[in-house]
VMD Tcl script that draws the C-alpha trace (Angstrom):
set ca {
  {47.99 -42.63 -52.80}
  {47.88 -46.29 -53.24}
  {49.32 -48.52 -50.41}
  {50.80 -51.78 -50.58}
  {50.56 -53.98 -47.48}
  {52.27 -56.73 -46.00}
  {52.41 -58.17 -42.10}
  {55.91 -57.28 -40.48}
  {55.80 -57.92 -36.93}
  {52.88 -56.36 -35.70}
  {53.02 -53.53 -37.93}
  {51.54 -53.02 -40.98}
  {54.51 -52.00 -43.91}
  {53.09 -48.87 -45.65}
  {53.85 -47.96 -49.86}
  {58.15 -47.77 -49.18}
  {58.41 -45.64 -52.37}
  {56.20 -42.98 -51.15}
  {57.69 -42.87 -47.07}
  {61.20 -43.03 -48.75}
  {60.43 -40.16 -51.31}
  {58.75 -37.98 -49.09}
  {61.33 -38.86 -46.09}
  {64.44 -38.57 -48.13}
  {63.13 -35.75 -50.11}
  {62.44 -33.40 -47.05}
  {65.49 -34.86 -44.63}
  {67.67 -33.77 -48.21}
  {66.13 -30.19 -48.73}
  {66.68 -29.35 -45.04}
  {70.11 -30.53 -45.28}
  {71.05 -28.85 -48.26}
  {69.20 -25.71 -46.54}
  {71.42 -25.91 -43.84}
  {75.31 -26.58 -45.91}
  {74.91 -23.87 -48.25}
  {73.83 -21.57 -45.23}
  {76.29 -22.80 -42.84}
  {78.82 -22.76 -45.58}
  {77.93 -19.21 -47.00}
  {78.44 -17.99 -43.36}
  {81.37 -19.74 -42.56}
  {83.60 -19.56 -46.04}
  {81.72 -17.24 -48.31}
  {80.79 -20.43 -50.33}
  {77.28 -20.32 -52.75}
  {74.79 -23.01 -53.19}
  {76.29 -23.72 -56.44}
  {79.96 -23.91 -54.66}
  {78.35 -26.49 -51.63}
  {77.11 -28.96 -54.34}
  {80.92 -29.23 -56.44}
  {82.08 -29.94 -53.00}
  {79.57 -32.41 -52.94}
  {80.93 -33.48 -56.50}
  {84.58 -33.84 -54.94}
  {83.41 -37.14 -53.32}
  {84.24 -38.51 -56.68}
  {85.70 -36.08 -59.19}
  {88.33 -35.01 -56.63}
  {89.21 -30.94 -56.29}
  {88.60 -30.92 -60.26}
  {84.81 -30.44 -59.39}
  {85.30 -26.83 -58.39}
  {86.88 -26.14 -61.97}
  {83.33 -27.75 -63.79}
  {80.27 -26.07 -64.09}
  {76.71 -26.91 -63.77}
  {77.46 -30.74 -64.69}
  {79.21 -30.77 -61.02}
  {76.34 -28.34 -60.00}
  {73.82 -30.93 -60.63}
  {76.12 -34.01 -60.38}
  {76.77 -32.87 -56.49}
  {72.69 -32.47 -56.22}
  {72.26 -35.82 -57.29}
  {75.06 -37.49 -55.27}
  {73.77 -35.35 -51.89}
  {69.69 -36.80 -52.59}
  {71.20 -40.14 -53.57}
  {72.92 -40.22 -50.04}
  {69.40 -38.53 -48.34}
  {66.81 -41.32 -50.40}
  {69.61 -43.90 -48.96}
  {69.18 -42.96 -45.75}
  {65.67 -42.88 -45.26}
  {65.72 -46.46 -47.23}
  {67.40 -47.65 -44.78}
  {65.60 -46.32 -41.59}
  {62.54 -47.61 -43.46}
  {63.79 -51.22 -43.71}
  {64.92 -51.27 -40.03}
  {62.21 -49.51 -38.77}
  {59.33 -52.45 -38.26}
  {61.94 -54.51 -36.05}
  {63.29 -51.91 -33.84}
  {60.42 -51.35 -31.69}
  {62.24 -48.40 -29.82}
  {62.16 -46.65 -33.83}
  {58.18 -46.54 -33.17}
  {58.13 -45.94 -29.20}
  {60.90 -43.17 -29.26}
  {60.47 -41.33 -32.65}
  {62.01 -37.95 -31.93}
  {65.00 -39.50 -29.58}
  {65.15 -42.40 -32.24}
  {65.66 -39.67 -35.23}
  {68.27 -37.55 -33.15}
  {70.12 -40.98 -32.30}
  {70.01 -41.73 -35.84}
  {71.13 -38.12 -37.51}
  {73.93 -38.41 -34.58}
  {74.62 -41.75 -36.18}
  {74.64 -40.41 -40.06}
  {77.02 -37.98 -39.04}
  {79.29 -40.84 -37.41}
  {79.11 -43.08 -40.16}
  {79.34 -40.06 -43.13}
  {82.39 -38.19 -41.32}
  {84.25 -40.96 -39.98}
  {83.67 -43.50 -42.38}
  {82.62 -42.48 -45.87}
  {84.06 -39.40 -46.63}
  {87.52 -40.29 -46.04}
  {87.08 -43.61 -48.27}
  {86.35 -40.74 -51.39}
  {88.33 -37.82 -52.75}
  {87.19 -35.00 -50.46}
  {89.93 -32.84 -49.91}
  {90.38 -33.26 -45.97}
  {89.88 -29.50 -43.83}
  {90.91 -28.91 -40.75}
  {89.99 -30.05 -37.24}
  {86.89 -27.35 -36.30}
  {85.46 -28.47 -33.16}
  {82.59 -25.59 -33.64}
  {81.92 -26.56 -37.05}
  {81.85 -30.61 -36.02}
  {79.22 -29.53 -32.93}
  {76.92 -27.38 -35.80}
  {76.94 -30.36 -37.99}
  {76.33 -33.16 -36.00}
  {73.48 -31.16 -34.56}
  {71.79 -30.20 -37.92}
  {72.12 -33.89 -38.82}
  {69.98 -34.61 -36.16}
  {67.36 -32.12 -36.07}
  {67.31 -31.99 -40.20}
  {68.34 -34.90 -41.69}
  {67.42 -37.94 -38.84}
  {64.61 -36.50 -37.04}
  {62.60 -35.51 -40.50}
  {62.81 -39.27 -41.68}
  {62.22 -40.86 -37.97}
  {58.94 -38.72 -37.64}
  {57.81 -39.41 -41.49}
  {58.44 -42.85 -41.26}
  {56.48 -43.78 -37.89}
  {53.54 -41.54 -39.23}
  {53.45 -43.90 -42.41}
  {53.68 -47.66 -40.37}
  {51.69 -46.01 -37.95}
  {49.12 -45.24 -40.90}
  {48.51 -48.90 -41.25}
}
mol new
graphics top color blue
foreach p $ca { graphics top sphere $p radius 0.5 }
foreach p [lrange $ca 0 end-1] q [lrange $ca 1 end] { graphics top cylinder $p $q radius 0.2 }
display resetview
């Protein structure tokens, strides 16, 4: 592994393309780990079916009717989103100091804020088909966001800088 350096603060910035791969590559496996199995036990739905829904964001409700090009096309949009977010926690990360004090609190804060941002925000700016109000199903979520999704990429990240 070959690391590229540069002074940021008083941290030293470690290779971004290997933190953000291996960040956004584990926060997205545990995330997609956690839809298809929440959605299998919640609507019957398979892994395949989780990823078209995925692929709704921008084909609409036609993605269910398509076949492994919405398969893969919902994979790809679902890692896009995951490398994203770890990008993103990696360029904030060397001038938030609390990111490299607090690393588990800063990752749940963070997963709690992915959720915010992807539910309120995103979603409704696409073509999801909107699903009822499911206060249960809100709790789960936000709560695998933070333990799967934010907490993998705080923990990854502050072990890379810290590297340094």
């Amino acid at each position: 592994m070959r690391k590229t350096h540069s002074r940021v603060g008083r941290l030293s910035k470690p290779n971004p393309y290997y933190t953000i791969f291996w960040s956004g590559l584990i926060s997205g496996i545990l995330d997609a780990i956690a839809a298809c199995t929440v959605f299998y036990l919640k609507q019957g739905f398979s892994p395949g079916q989780v990823m078209k829904f995925i692929a709704t964001g921008v084909y609409g409700p036609q993605a269910f009717q398509g076949g492994w090009v919405m398969v893969l096309t919902g994979l790809f949009l679902h890692f896009f989103i995951a490398f994203t977010i770890a990008w993103l926690y990696y360029m904030v990360f060397p001038n938030l100091r609390a990111l490299n004090s607090k690393p588990v609190l800063s990752g749940i804060v963070y997963g709690g804020l992915i959720w915010i941002v992807m539910n309120i925000i995103i979603i409704p700016l696409t073509q999801v088909p909107p699903a009822p109000f499911d206060p249960k199903g809100v709790m789960v979520s936000i709560v695998w966001h933070m333990i799967l999704v934010g907490l993998p990429i705080a923990i990854i990240t502050k072990r890379a800088f810290n590297k340094n």
